[in-house]
C-alpha positions in Angstrom: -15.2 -22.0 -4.8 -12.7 -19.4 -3.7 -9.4 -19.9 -2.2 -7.5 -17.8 1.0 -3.5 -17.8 1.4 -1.6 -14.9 3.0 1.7 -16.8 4.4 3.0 -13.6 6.3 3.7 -14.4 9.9 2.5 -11.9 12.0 3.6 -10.2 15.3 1.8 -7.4 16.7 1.7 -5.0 19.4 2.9 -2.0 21.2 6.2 -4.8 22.3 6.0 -6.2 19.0 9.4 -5.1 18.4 10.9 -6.7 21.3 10.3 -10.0 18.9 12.5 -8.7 16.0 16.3 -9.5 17.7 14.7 -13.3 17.8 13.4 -13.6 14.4 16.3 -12.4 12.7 18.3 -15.0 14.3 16.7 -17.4 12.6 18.2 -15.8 9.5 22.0 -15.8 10.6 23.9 -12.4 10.0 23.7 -11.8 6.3 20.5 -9.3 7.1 19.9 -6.6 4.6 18.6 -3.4 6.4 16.7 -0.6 4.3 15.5 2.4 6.0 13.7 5.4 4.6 14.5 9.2 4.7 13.0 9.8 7.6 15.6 9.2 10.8 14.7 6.0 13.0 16.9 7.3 15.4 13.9 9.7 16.7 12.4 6.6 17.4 12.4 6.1 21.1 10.9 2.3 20.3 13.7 1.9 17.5 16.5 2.9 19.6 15.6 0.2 22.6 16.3 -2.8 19.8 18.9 -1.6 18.1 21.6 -2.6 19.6 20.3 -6.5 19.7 19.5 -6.2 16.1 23.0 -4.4 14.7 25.1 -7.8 15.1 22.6 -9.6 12.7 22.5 -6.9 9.8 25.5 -6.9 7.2 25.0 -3.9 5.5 21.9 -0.9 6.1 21.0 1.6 3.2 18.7 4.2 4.9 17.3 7.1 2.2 14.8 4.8 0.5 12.4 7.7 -1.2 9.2 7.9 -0.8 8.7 6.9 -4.3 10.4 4.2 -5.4 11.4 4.9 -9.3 12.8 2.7 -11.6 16.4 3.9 -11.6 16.4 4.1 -7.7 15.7 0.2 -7.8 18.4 -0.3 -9.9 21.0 1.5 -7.8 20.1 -0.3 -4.9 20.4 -3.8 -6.9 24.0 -2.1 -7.6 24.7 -1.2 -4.0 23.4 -5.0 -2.6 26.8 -6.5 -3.8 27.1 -8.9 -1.1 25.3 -12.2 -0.6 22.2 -11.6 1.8 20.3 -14.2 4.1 17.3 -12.1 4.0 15.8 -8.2 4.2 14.6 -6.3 6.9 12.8 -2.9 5.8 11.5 -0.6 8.5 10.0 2.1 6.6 6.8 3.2 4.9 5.3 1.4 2.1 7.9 2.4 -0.5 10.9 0.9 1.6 8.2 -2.2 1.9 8.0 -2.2 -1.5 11.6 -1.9 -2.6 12.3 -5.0 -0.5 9.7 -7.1 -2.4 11.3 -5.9 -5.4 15.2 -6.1 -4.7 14.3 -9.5 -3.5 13.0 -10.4 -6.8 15.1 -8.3 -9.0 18.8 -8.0 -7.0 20.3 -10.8 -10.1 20.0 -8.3 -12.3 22.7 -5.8 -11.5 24.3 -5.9 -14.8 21.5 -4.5 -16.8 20.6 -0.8 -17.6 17.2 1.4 -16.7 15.8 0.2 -20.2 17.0 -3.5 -19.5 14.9 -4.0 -16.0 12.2 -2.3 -17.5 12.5 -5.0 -19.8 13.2 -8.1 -17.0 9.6 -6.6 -15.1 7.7 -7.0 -17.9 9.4 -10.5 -19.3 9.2 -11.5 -15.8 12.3 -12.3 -14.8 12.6 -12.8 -11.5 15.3 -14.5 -9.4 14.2 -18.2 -8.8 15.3 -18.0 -4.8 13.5 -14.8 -3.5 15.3 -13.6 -0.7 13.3 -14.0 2.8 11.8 -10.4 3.6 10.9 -9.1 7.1 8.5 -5.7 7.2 7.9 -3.4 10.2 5.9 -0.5 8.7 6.4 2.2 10.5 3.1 3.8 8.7 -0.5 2.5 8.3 -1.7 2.5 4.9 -1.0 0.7 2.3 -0.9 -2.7 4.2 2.3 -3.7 2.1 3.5 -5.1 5.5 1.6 -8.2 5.0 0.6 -8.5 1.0 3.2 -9.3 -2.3 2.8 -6.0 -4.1 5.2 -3.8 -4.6 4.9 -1.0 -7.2 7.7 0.5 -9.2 7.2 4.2 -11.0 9.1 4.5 -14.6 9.0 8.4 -14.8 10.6 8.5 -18.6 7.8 6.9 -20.3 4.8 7.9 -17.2 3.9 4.7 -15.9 4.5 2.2 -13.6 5.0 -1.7 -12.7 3.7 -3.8 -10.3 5.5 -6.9 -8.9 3.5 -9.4 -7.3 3.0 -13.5 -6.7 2.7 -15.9 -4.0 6.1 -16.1 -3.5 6.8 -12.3 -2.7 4.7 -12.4 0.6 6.7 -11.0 3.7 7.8 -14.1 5.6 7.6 -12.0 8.9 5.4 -8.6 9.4 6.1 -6.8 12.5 3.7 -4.2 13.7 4.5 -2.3 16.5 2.4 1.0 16.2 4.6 2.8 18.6 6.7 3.3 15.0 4.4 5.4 13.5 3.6 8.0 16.4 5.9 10.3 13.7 3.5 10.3 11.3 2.0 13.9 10.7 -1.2 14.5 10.3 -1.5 14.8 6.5 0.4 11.1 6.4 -2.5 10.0 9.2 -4.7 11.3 6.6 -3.5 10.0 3.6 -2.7 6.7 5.1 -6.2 6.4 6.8 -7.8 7.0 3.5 -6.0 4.1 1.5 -6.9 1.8 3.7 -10.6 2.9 3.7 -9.9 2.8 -0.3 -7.9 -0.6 -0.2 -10.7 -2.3 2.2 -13.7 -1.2 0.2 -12.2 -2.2 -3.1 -11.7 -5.3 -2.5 -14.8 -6.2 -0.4 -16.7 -5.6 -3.9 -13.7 -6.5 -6.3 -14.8 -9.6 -8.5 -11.8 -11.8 -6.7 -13.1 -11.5 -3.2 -14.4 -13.8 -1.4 -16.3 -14.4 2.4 -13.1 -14.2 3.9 -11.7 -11.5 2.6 -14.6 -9.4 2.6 -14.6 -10.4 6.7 -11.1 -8.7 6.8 -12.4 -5.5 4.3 -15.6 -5.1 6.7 -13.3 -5.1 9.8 -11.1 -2.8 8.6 -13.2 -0.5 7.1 -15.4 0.0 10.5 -12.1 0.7 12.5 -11.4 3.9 10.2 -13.9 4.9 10.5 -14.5 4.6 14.0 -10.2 5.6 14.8 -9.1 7.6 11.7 -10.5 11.1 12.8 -9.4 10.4 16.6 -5.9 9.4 15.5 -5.7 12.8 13.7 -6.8 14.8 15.8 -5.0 13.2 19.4 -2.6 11.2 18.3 -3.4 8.8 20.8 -2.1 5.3 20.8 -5.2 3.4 21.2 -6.3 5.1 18.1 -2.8 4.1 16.1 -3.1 0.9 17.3 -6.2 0.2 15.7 -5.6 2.0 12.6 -2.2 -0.4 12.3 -4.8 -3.2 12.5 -7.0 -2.0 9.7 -3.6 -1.3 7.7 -2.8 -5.1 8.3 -6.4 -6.3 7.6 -6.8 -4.3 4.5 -3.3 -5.3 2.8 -4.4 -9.0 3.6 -8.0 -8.4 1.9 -6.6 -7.0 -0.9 -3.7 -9.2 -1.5 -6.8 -12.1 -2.3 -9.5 -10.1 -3.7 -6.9 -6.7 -5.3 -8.3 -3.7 -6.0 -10.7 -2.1 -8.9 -11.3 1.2 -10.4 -10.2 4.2 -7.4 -6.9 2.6 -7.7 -6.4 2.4 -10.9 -7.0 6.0 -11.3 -4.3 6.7 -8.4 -1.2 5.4 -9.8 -1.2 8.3 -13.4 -2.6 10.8 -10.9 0.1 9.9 -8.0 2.5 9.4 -10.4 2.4 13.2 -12.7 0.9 15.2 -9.6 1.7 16.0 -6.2 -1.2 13.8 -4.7 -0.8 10.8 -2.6 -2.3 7.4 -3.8 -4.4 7.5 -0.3 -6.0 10.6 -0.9 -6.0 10.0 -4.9 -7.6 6.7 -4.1 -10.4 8.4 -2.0 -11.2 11.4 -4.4 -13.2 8.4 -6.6 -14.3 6.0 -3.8 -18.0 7.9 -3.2 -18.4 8.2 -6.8 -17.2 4.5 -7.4 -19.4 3.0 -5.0 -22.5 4.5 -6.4 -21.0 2.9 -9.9 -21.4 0.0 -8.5 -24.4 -0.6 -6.4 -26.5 -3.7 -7.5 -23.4 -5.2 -8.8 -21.7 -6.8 -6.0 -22.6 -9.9 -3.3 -23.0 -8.5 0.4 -24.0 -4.8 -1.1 -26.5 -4.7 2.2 -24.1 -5.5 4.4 -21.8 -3.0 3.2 -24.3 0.1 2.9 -25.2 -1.3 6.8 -21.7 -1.0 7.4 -20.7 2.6 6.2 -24.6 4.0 7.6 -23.3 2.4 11.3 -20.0 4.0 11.1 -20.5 7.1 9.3 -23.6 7.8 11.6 -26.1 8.6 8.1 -23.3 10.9 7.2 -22.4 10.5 3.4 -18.9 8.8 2.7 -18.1 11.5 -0.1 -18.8 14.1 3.3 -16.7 11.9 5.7 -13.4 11.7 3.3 -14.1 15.8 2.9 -14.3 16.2 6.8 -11.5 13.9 7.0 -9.0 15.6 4.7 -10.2 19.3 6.6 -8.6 17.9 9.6 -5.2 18.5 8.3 -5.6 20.9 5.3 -6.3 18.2 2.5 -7.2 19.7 -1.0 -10.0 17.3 -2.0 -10.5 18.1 -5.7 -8.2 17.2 -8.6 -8.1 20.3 -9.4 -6.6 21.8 -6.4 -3.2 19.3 -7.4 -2.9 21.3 -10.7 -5.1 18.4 -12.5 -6.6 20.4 -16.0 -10.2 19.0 -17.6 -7.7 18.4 -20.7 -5.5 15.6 -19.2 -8.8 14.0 -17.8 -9.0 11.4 -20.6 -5.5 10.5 -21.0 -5.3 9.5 -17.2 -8.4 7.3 -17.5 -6.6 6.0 -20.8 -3.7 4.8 -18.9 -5.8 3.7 -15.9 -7.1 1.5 -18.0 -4.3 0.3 -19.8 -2.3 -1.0 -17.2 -4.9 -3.2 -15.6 -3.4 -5.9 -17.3 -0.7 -5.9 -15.6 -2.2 -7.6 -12.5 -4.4 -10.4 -14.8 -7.4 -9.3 -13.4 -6.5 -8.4 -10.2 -6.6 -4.7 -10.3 -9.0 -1.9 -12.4 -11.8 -2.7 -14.7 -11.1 -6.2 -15.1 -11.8 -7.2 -11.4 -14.3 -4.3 -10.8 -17.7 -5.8 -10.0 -20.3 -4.3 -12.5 -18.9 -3.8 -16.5 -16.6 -0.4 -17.1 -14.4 0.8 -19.5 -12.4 4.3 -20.2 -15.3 6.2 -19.9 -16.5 4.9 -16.6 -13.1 6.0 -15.5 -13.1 9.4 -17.2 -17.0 10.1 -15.6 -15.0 8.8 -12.2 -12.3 11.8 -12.5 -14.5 14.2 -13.6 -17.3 13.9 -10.5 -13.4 14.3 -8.8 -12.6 17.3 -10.6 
């Protein structure tokens, strides 16, 4: 028996936003607002609802990085010293992911760097979550509609994952016309995680029919729309690449991931790679790891030989990343043989973090630090 919850309501479409003024109201006027560093107000789509949004949000705090690091959350507990009827983030996956984690962590302003490092890992959480409301303005990591969120601790090199069923969005609202902005190396990098995202968990131990539906469907619109997107920019092809975003974060918040991102977080983390494209350096390699280990494995290889047209999918991410300059070795992000071991040591390591939800623990056929380490050197 397997079970399927993902409580995020959804609203999509190139009006979606029009719906945003009306779900905020049913919040009162205590709305948080976080915004990244990139400027909404470039936004033609933004700018139309702004106006009937500003009388519902208290207080905005645009600047969210791109990386959300330990001390950064902590300031922006420290800044949230009002009382809040919800959060709205419009932003990539890192403002996502600082609203699933302010809304779990924003009663501990009192405590230092090393004290909420120690709350994360006690698990202590506020007991009433604060209502969050996502509208990516990206398509990647599917945080718009799943209960991750990831915190990086640069002093001691790793990171922490926050995550239960009571962090899911209560509202995701996807209006692709947000993400016409995006470069091409973002297109790229975002495209690949959720080709990395969907394929992990359609194999991951915790999967199950359902979710693998949502990883099969989203896998086949990359690769039918990731290219296309790249190269035109068009917004049929967004549109459907903001629907595999959305069906790959709802796969993998019920089945996680397994061993490509594991290896992303040390190697996104010390290096100047993107988890996407960190994610996708290992997928090839992975999925011959783990053939004849995993229900559905013909389905799947039917799946990638239909949309990769009998190309190979180590070929197709290298095509891919060509599009818009992409190194696509390890080493080409400064990665030395040397550290090789020590990142599949810590890939490893903080699999338990996610009880089985994430690395070698929910990865299909038996590995261990060596599987990893023979992973990121076929990457090297």
């Amino acid at each position: 028996m397997t079970t399927f919850y993902n409580p995020t309501s959804i609203v999509f479409g190139e009006d979606a936003l029009l719906k945003l003024p009306e779900i905020l109201s049913n919040f009162g006027k205590g709305v948080l607002f976080l915004s990244g560093r990139q400027s909404l107000e470039q936004n033609s789509a933004f700018n139309a609802v702004y106006s009937q949004i500003k009388p519902y949000v208290t207080k905005h705090i645009a600047g969210i990085a791109s990386k959300t690091e330990l001390a950064d959350t902590l300031e922006l507990i420290r800044k949230c010293d009002g009382k809040y009827d919800a959060i709205l983030a419009i932003g990539g996956s890192s403002v996502i992911g600082s609203a699933k984690a302010l809304s779990s962590l924003y009663s501990n302003r009192s405590l230092s760097v090393d004290g909420l490092r120690k709350a994360i890992l006690a698990k202590k959480f506020a007991a009433k979550k604060l209502p969050v409301i996502t509208v990516p303005t990206t398509a990647s990591t599917g945080a718009e509609v799943n209960q991750w969120a990831t915190l990086w601790d640069r002093e001691l090199l790793t990171h922490y994952i926050i995550g239960d069923a009571s962090t899911f969005p209560q509202y995701a609202v996807i209006d692709p016309r947000l993400q016409e902005t995006m470069t091409p190396q973002m297109t790229i990098s975002g495209g690949l995680d959720i080709l990395s995202n969907a394929a992990e968990s359609f194999w991951a131990k915790q999967g199950s029919a359902m979710s693998k539906a949502y990883s099969a469907k989203a896998i086949a619109l990359v690769l039918t729309h990731l290219e296309q997107t790249v190269k035109t920019g068009h917004m049929r092809h967004r549109s459907n690449m903001a629907i595999a975003s959305t069906m790959a974060g709802v796969a993998s918040s019920v089945a996680g991931t397994t061993l490509c991102r594991a290896l992303s977080y040390p190697l996104a983390l010390e290096y100047t790679i993107s988890q996407g494209v960190a994610s996708a350096l290992t997928l090839a390699e992975a999925y011959q790891y783990n053939k004849g280990g995993f229900a559905e494995e013909q389905s799947f290889e039917e799946l990638l030989v239909k949309g990769l047209h009998h190309q190979s999918l180590s070929n197709y991410i290298k095509q891919v990343c060509t599009l818009g300059d992409v190194p696509t070795r390890l080493a080409d992000y400064g990665v030395t043989r040397e550290v090789l071991q020590e990142i599949a040591e810590k890939a490893a390591n903080a699999t338990t973090n996610l009880a089985g939800f994430a690395g070698i623990e929910n990865n299909p056929k038996e590995a261990d630090v060596n599987t990893l380490l023979d992973l990121l050197k076929k990457a090297y």
